[in-house]
C-alpha positions in Angstrom: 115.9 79.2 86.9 115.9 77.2 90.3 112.2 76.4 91.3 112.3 77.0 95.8 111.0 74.2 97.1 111.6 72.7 100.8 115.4 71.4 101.4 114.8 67.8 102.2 116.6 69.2 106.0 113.6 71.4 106.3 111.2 68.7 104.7 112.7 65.9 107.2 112.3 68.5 110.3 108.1 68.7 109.3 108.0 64.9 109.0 109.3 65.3 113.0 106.8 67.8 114.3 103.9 65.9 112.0 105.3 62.6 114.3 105.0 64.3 117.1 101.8 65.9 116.4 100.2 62.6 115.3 97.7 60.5 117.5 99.3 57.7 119.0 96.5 55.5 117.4 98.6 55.0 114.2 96.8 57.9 112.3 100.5 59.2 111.4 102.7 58.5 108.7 105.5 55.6 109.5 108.9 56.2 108.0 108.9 54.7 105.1 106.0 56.5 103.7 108.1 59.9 104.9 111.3 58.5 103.4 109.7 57.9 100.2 107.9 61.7 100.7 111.3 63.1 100.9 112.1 61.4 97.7 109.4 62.4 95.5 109.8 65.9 96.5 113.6 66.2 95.6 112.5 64.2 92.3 110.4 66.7 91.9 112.6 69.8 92.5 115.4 68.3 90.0 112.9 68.0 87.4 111.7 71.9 87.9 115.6 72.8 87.6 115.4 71.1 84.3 112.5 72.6 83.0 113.7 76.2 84.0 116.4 76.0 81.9 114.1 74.3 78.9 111.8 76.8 79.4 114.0 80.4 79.5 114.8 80.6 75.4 110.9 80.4 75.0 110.5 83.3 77.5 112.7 85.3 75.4 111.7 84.7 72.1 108.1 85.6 73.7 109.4 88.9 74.4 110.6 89.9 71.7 107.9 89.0 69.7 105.7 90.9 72.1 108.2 93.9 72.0 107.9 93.6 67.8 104.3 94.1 68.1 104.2 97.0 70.4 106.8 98.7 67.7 104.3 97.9 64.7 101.6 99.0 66.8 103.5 102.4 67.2 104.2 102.6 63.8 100.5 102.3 62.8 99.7 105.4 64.6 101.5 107.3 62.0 100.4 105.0 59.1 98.7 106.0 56.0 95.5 103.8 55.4 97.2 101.9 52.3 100.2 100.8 54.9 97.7 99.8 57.7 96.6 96.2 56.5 99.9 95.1 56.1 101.2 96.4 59.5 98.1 94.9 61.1 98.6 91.4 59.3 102.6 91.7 61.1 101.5 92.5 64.0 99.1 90.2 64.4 101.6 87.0 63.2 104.3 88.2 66.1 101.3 88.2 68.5 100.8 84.8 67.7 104.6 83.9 67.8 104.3 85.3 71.0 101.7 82.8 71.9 103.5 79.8 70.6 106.9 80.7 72.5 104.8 81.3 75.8 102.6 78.2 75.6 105.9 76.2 75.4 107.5 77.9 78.2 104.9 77.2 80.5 104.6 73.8 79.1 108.4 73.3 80.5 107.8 75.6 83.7 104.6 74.6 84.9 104.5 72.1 87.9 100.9 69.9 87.8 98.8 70.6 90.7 98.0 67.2 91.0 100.7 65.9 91.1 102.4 68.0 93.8 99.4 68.3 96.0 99.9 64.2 96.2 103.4 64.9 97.6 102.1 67.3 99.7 99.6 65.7 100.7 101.5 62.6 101.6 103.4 64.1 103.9 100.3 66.0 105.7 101.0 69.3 105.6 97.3 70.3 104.9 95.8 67.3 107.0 97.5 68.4 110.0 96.9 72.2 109.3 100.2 73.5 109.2 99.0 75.6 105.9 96.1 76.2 104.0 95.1 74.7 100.8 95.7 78.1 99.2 99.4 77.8 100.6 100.0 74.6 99.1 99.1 75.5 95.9 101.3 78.3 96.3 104.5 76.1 97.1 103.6 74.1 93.9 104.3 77.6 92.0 108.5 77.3 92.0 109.8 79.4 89.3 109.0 82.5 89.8 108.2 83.6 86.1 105.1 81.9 85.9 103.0 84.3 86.5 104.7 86.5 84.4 104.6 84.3 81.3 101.0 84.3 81.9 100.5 87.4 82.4 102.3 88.2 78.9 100.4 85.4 77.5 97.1 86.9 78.2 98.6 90.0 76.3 99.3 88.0 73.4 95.7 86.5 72.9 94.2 90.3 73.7 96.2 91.2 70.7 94.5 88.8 68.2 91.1 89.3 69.4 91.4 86.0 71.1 89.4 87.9 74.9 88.4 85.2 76.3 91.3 83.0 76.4 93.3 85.9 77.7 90.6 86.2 80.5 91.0 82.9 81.2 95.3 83.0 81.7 94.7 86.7 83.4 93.0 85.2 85.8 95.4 82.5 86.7 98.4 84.6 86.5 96.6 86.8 89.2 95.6 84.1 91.6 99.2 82.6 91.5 100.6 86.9 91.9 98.5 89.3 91.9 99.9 92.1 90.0 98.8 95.4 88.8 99.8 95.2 84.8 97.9 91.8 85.3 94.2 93.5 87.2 94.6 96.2 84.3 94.6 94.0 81.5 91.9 91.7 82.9 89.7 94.4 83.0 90.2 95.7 79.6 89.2 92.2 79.1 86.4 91.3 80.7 85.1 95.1 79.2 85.6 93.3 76.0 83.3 90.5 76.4 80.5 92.6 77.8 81.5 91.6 81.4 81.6 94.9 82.9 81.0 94.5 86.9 84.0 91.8 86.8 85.6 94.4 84.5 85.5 97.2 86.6 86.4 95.1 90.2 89.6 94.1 88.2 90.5 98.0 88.6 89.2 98.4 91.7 91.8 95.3 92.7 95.0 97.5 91.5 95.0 99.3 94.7 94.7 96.4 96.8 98.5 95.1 95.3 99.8 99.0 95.5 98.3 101.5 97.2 100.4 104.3 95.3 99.4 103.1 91.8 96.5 105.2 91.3 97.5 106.2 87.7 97.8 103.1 86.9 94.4 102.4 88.5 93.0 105.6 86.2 94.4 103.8 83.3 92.3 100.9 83.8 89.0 102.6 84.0 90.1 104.9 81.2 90.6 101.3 79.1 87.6 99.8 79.8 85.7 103.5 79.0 87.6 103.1 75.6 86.3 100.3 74.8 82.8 101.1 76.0 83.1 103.8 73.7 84.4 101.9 70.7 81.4 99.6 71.2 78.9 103.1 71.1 78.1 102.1 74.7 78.6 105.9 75.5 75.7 105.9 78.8 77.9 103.0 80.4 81.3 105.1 79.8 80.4 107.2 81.8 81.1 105.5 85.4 84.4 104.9 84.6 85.5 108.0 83.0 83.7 109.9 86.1 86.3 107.5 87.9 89.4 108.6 85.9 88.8 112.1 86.6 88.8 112.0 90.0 92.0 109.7 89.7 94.0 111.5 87.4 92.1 114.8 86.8 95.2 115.6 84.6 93.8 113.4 81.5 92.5 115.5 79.2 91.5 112.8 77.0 89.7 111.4 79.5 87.9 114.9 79.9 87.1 114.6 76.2 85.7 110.9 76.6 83.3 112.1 79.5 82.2 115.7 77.6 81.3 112.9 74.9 79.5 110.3 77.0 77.6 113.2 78.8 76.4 114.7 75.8 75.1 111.3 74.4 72.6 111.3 76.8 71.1 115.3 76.1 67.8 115.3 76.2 64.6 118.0 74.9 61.5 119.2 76.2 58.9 121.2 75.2 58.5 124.6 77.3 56.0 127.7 76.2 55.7 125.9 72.9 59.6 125.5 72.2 62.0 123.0 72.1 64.4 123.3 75.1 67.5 121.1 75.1 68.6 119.9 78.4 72.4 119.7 78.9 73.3 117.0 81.5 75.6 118.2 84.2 79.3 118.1 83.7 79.2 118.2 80.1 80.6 121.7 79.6 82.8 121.5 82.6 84.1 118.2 81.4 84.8 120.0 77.7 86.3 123.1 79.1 89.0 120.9 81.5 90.1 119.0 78.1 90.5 122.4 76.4 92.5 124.0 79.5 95.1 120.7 79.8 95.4 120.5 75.8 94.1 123.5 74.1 96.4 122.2 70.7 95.6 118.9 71.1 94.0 116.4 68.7 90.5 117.1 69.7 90.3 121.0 70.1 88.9 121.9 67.2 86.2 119.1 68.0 85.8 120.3 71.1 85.3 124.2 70.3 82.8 123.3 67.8 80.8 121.2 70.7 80.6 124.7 73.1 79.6 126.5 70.5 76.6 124.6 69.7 76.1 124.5 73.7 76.2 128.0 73.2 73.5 128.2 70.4 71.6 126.1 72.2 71.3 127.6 76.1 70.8 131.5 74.4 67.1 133.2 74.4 65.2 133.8 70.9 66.0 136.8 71.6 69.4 136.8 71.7 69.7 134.4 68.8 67.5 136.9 66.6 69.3 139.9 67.6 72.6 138.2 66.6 70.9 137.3 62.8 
């Protein structure tokens, strides 16, 4: 794949208006210093065509290692627990494959910073303020699937544990393109580490690269609650969930998740010489909404049991002595 870079027409044309714009006190480039700008920079874009091509079988066996794992990951959905260790030890080895491939793809895709800020600093783009800083780092970014090798990089280091390394190429792939996939995954991240402000501003970023993608948005909170959860950090879970329900009230799971983090935090008091329980707000709601979107689902029977111990719990002596 071709890396875009400045046709040496176009790159001759800003050595002009630089001339023009210089101070006649010999600030400016002279020609040979342009000449030998021009140079470098074709140099340069040769060598990127070369790498492309080095670098697209790595891409592709990184794929499909990264598609391999998804499919063992399926599969262990449906596993029995004697067939688990060994699907977990396969998916794991074609997460790493998947690493390997990607690190030497961007080892043959990726242009040095250093080295091209010197061209393009030569020729005093930045100096002379026709772009920012920012910009120029951006024109050193020529092929195109660089942030997407990233991107799947960080994929393949979340998927053998390895969360702050995938933090770490997340966050590159994003400042080169910010993505959504790319936000999402960085903030199941981040949750991962403990990091949650910078876990949840990750999702909030998803709606700054598309407005429409508010599912996708849900799905992010929803990922870091997960994880929350998984960790028994129920009390924190609930922010995010709270979020996911107003972005996709359609989630029943995500009802289920909040009904759970809600009643984590039920308290007691003592009133007239009894024990009352105090049921935070939302918790029945949040049970009933997962029961009306997926009243045979996996968690129903879980559910039920939950409101019927509400029930227990809010009737009178009275009415709980009658019933015996």
């Amino acid at each position: 794949m071709g890396r875009l870079l400045l046709k040496v027409s176009e790159l001759a044309l800003l050595m002009l208006l630089i001339v023009l714009s210089a101070p006649l006190s010999g600030e400016g480039l002279d020609f040979a210093e342009q000449q030998t700008d021009i140079k470098t920079a074709t140099r340069t874009k040769d060598d990127a065509v070369k790498r492309s091509e080095l670098m697209k079988p790595h891409f592709s066996n990184g794929n499909q290692a990264m598609q391999d794992a998804k499919a063992i990951r399926q599969q262990l959905q449906t596993a029995t627990s004697d067939q688990k260790p060994t699907l977990l030890a396969r998916m794991k080895e074609k997460y790493q494959t998947a690493i390997t491939e990607y690190e030497h793809a961007i080892e043959e895709t990726e242009v040095r910073d250093e080295n091209g800020l010197q061209v393009i600093g030569k020729i005093g783009v930045i100096r002379n303020g026709f772009v920012s800083q920012q910009k120029a780092v951006d024109m050193l970014v020529q092929d195109k699937d660089l942030p997407v090798i990233l991107s799947n990089l960080g994929l393949a280091y979340d998927g053998v544990g390895k969360y702050q390394e995938a933090i770490d190429t997340l966050e590159q792939a994003a400042m080169l393109k910010p993505a959504v996939g790319t936000y999402m995954e960085l903030g199941t991240d981040l949750a991962q580490v403990g990091r949650m402000p910078e876990a949840t501003a990750a999702c909030d970023k998803i709606l700054t690269v598309d407005a429409t993608a508010k599912n996708m948005q849900a799905g992010c909170y929803k990922n870091v609650a997960i994880v929350l959860t998984n960790k028994g950090k129920l009390l924190d879970a609930i922010a995010p969930l709270q979020k996911v329900t107003l972005l996709n009230p359609q989630d029943a799971l995500a009802w289920k998740l909040l009904g759970d983090s809600l009643l984590s935090t039920i308290t007691s008091k003592s009133q007239d010489g009894k024990i009352v329980y105090v049921i935070p707000p939302g918790t029945l709601e949040a049970y009933q909404r997962y029961l009306q979107l997926d009243p045979n689902g996996p968690y129903a029977g879980q559910v039920k049991s939950a409101l019927e111990g509400f029930a227990q719990l809010t009737k009178s002596p009275a009415e709980t002595k009658e019933k015996n």
